[in-house]
N, C-alpha and C positions, 0 to 999 in steps of 0.2 A: 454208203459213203457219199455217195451223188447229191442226196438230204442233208449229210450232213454240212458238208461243203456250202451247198445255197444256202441254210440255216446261218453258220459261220460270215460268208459275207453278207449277209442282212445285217445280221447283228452289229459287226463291224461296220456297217453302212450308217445303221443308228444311233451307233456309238459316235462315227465321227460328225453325225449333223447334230446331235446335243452340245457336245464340246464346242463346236462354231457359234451354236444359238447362248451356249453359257457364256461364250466371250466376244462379247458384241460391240470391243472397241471402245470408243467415241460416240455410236452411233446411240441413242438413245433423249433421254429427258432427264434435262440438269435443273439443280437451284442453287441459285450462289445462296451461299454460307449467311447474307445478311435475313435471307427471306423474303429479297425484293423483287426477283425476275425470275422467268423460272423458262427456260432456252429448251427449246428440241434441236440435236443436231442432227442432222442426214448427209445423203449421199447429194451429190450437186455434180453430175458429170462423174467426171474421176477423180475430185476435191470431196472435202465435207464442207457445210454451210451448217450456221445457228439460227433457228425463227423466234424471235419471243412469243411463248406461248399462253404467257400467264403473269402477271402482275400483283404484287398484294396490294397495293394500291394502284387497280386501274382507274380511278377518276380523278381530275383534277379540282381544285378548290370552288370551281362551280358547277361539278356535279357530273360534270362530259368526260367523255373518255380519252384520255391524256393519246395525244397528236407528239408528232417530231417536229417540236415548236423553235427550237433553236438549231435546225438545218439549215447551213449556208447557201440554200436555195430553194426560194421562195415558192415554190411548185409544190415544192416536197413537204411543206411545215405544215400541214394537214393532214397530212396519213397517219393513220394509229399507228401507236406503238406497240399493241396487242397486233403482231404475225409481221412486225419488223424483222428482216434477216440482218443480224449483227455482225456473225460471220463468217466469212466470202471467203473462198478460193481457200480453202486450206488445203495445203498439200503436206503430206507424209514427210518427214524428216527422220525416220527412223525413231526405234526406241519408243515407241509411243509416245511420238511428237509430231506437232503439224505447224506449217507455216502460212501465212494469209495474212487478211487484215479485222481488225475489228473495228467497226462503229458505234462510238457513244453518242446514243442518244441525248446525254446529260450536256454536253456540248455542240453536240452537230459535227463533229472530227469524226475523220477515220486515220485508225493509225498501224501500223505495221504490227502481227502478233504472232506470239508461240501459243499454243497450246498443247498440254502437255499431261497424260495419265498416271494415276498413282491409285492403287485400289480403286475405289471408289470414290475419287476426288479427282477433281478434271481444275488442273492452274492454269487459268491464261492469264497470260501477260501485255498491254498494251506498252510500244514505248513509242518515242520521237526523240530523236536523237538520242542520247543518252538517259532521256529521265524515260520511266518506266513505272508502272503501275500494275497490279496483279490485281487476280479476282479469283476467288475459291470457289466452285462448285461441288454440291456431290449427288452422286444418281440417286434419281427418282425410281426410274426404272429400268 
């Protein structure tokens, strides 16, 4: 009985860490829907954060590797955009939602975001004031 018991809570042990590694959230490697970015998210503290991981076009038109060239400060418009974090502080909202902010590289703004799960499709949302913009991702991995 003693076997069988230890057996039992093994099992149940590896039952419940498959289930946790099967639903891994947020956390993983996204591609928006266009083909053009392709984001890791992680853990950041007790937030998640986004890095860009990937580009389908990382070069710009002379050949170099595309910089945060329209960053509202001028320190900053030369860091690749290959391991840019986009984004920051995101905190749980319930429901397989988070809140933070995201930075477009394509303008140099950061603006207040949802992000938010749905099978295998990860929606964030940028907005400012009232206008709003979404981006569709789905897991890589």
């Amino acid at each position: 009985m003693k076997t069988f018991t230890s057996f039992a809570a093994a099992a149940m042990l590896l039952l419940a860490v498959g289930t946790a590694q099967a639903d891994p959230g947020a956390l993983g490697v996204w591609r928006m829907n266009n083909g053009k970015v392709t984001v890791r998210v992680a853990n950041c503290g007790a937030n998640l954060c986004g890095t860009i991981i990937a580009l389908a076009k990382p070069l710009d038109k002379k050949g170099r590797p595309k910089v945060d060239k329209d960053n509202p400060n001028p320190a900053l418009r030369s860091r690749p955009v290959i391991g840019l974090r986009i984004l920051n502080d995101m905190k749980p909202a319930g429901g397989n939602k988070w809140q933070g902010s995201i930075y477009n590289a394509d303008d140099g703004r950061t603006y207040s975001s949802t992000m938010r799960l749905s099978g295998s499709n990860m929606k964030v949302k940028g907005c400012v004031l009232f206008i709003c913009k979404s981006l569709t991702f789905t897991r890589v991995n």
